[in-house]
FIDO-551372 format. One record per residue (C-alpha): residue in one letter; x, y, z. Coordinates in steps of 0.2 Angstrom, whole numbers, padded with zeros to 4 digits, always signed. Layout:
<recs>
AXYZ ...
</recs>
This chain:
<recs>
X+0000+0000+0000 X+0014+0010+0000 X+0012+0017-0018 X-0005+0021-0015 X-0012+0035-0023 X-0020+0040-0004 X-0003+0041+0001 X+0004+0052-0012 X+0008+0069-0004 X+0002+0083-0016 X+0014+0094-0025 X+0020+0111-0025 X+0015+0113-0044 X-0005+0107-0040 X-0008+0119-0024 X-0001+0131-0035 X-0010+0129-0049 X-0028+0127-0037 X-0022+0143-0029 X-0023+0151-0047 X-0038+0141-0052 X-0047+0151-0034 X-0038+0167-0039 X-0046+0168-0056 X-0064+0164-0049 X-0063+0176-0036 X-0058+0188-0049 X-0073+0184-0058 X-0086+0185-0046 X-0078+0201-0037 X-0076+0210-0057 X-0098+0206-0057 X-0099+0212-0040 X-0089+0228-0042 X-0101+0232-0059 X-0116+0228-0052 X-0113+0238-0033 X-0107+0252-0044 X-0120+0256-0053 X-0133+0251-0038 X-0125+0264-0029 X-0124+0277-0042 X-0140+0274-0049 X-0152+0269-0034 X-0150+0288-0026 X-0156+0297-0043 X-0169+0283-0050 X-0185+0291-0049 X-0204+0280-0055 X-0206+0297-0066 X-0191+0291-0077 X-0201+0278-0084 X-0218+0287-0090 X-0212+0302-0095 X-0203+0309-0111 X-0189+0321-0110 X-0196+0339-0117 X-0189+0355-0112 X-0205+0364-0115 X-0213+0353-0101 X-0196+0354-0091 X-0198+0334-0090 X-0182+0319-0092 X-0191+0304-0095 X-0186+0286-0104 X-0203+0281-0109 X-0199+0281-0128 X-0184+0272-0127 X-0190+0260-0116 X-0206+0258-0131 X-0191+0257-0143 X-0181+0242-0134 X-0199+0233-0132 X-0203+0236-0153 X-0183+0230-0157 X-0186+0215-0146 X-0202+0209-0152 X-0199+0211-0171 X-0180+0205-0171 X-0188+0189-0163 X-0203+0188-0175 X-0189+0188-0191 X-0176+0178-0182 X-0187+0165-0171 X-0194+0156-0184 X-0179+0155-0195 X-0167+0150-0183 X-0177+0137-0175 X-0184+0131-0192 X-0165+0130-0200 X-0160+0119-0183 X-0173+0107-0186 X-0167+0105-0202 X-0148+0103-0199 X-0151+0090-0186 X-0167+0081-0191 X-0168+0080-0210 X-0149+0086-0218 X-0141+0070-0224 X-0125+0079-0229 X-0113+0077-0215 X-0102+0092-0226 X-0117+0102-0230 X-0122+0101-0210 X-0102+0104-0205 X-0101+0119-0217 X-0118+0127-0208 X-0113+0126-0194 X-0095+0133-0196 X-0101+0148-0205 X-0115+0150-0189 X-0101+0152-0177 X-0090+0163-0189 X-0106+0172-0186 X-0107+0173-0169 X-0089+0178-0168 X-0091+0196-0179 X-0091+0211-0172 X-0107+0218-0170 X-0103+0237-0180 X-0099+0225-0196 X-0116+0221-0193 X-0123+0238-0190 X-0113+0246-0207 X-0118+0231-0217 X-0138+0235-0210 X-0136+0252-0214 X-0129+0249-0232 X-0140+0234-0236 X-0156+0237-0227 X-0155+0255-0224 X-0151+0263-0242 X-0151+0248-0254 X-0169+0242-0250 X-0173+0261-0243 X-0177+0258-0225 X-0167+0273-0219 X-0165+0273-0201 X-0179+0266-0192 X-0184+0252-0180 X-0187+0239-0193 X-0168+0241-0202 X-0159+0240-0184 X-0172+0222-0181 X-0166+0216-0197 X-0150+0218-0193 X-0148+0212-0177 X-0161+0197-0183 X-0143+0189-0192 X-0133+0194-0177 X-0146+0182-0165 X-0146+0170-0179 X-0133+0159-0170 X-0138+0161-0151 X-0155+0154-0158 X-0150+0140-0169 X-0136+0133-0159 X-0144+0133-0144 X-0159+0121-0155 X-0148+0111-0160 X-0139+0107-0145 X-0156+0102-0137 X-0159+0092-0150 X-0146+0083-0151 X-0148+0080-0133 X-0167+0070-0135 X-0163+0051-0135 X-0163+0041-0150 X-0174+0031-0141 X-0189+0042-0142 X-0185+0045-0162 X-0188+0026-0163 X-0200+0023-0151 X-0212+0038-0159 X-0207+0031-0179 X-0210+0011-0172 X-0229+0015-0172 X-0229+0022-0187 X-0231+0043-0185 X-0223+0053-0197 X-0209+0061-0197 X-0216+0078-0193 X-0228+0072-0180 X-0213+0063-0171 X-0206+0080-0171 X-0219+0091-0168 X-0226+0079-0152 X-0211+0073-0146 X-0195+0080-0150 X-0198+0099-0149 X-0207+0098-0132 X-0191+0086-0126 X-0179+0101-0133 X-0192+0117-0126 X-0180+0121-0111 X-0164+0123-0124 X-0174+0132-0135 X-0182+0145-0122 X-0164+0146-0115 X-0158+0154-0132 X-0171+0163-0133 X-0171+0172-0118 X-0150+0174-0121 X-0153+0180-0140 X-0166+0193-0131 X-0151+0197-0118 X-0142+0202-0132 X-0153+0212-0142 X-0156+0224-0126 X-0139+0225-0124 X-0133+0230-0139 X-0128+0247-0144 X-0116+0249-0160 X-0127+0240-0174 X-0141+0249-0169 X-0132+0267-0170 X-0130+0264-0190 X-0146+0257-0191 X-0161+0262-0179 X-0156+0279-0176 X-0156+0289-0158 X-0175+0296-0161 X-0184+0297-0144 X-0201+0299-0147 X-0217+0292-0142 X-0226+0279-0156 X-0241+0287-0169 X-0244+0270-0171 X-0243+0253-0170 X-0235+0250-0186 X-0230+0265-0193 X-0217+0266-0179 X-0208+0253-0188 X-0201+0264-0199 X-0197+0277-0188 X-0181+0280-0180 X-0182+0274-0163 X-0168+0275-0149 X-0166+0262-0136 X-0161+0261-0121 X-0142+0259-0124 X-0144+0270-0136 X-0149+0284-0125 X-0139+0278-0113 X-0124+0282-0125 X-0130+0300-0128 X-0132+0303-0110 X-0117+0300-0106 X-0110+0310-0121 X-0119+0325-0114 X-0112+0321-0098 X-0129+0318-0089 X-0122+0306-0078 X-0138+0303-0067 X-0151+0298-0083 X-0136+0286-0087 X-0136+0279-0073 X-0153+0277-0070 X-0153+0267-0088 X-0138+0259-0083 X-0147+0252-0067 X-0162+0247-0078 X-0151+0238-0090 X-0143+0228-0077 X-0158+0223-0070 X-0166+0218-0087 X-0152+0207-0091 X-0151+0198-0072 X-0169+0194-0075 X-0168+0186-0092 X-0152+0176-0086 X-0160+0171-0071 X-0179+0166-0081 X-0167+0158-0092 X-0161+0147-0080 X-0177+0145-0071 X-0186+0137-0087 X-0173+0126-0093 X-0174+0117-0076 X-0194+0119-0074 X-0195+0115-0092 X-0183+0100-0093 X-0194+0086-0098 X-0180+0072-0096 X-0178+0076-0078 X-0179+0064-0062 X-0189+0072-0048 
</recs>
C-alpha cells in the first residue's frame, strides 16, 4: 500500500495551480460584483418611478425614458418575430432531415463565424443593405433586421444542442408505431428540446437589449413616443443603450445611470428566467 495513490503527498506545482484556479474565480465574481454595486450605488439615489412614464421635453421641463424604453420593447419583439422562426426552423433541419454530414459541417461553421463578428460590421452592413439599398433609412425595422442575423446563431445553436440531446430512443419509439416524421417532431422532439430552445431565446433577447453599436447605424437615436402601431416601424427609434450612450456624451451622468441600473436589472432577470425554465421546463428530468 505504499504506492498508493491516498498516500501520495500533493505537489508544490498542484496547490499552485488550485491557488490560481481560486484566484481567477474570485476575480470573476468580485469583477460582477464591483459592476453591479457600482452602478446600484450610483443609480439607486437618482432613480425616480417618473423616469419611466415620462418623455424628455424642455417645454414641459420633464427627463423621462418612456420612448426608449417603447423602442427596446418594438426592437425585441420584431428582431424575434424575423429571427425566431428561421433559426429554429433552419436547426430542425440541420439536425433532423440534412443527410450531408459536409453540407451540415459547413452550416454550422459559417453560424459560429457568425457569432464571432463584431457587431458594428453588422450595423454598417444593416445600414448599407437594409437601410439605403432596400430604402429603410434609419428606423426600427432596419436595426431588427439587422440584429435578426446577429441572434441567428444564439437561436440556432442553442436548438440544436437540445436536439441533439433527446434520445434516439424516443425518435424510434415515436417512428416504431408508425407517425410521421413531422408528427414525431412536432409531439415529441420539440417539447423534449423546449428548455434549450427558451434558454436561447431568452440569451438572444439578452443580447438584443444590450446592444448598442449595430443599432447606432441602423435604428437611429430618435426618442419619441409611437403614432402608431406599425408605422413606428419605420421610424427612427432610440433604445435604451442607445440613450444611454447620448447621455453619457452629454455628460448627464444621473439619466445614465438610471438606464444603466435598468439595464442591469433587465439582463439579471432574463439570465435568471433563463435558468429557471430550462430546469422547470426540462422534460428528461428525475424528480
Amino acid at each position: 500500500m505504499e504506492n498508493s495513490i491516498f498516500d501520495k503527498k500533493s505537489r508544490l506545482s498542484d496547490k499552485i495551480l488550485s491557488f490560481l484556479i481560486q484566484l481567477s474565480t474570485f476575480i470573476s465574481v468580485g469583477l460582477l460584483v464591483v459592476i453591479i454595486g457600482y452602478i446600484l450605488i450610483r443609480g439607486i439615489p437618482s432613480f425616480d418611478f417618473g423616469y419611466l412614464v415620462n418623455t424628455t421635453s424642455i417645454l414641459k421641463n420633464t427627463v423621462g425614458i418612456l420612448p426608449n424604453i417603447i423602442n427596446t420593447v418594438y426592437m425585441i419583439v420584431v428582431t424575434l418575430i424575423i429571427a425566431g422562426p428561421i433559426s429554429i426552423g433552419g436547426a430542425i433541419y440541420l439536425n433532423e432531415y440534412a443527410k450531408n454530414k459536409k453540407f451540415v459541417e459547413v452550416i454550422s461553421f459559417t453560424t459560429e463565424v457568425l457569432a464571432g463578428i463584431p457587431s458594428i460590421i453588422y450595423g454598417l452592413f444593416g445600414m448599407l443593405f437594409f437601410g439605403n439599398f432596400l430604402e429603410l433609412g434609419y428606423s426600427i425595422l432596419t436595426g431588427a433586421l439587422t440584429l435578426a442575423i446577429m441572434i441567428l446563431p444564439i437561436i440556432s445553436r442553442n436548438t440544436q444542442v437540445a436536439l441533439q440531446a433527446v434520445p434516439k430512443s424516443y425518435r424510434e419509439a415515436a417512428l416504431g408505431i408508425g407517425a410521421t416524421k413531422w408528427y414525431m417532431i412536432r409531439t415529441v422532439l420539440l417539447p423534449s428540446a423546449i428548455p434549450g430552445i427558451l434558454t436561447g431565446i431568452i440569451l438572444a433577447m439578452g443580447r438584443i437589449v444590450a446592444e448598442s453599436a449595430a443599432l447606432l447605424f441602423t435604428a437611429g437615436s430618435l426618442s419619441m413616443l409611437p403614432r402608431g402601431l406599425f408605422e413606428h416601424l419605420f421610424s427612427s427609434g432610440g433604445t435604451l443603450t442607445i440613450q444611454l450612450y447620448l447621455e453619457m456624451a452629454k455628460a448627464n451622468y444621473e439619466v445614465a445611470f438610471v438606464i444603466a441600473l435598468i439595464l442591469i436589472v433587465v439582463v439579471l432577470v432574463l439570465n435568471f428566467l433563463a435558468k429557471w425554465i430550462s430546469k422547470r421546463f426540462d422534460v428528461n428530468k428525475i424528480d
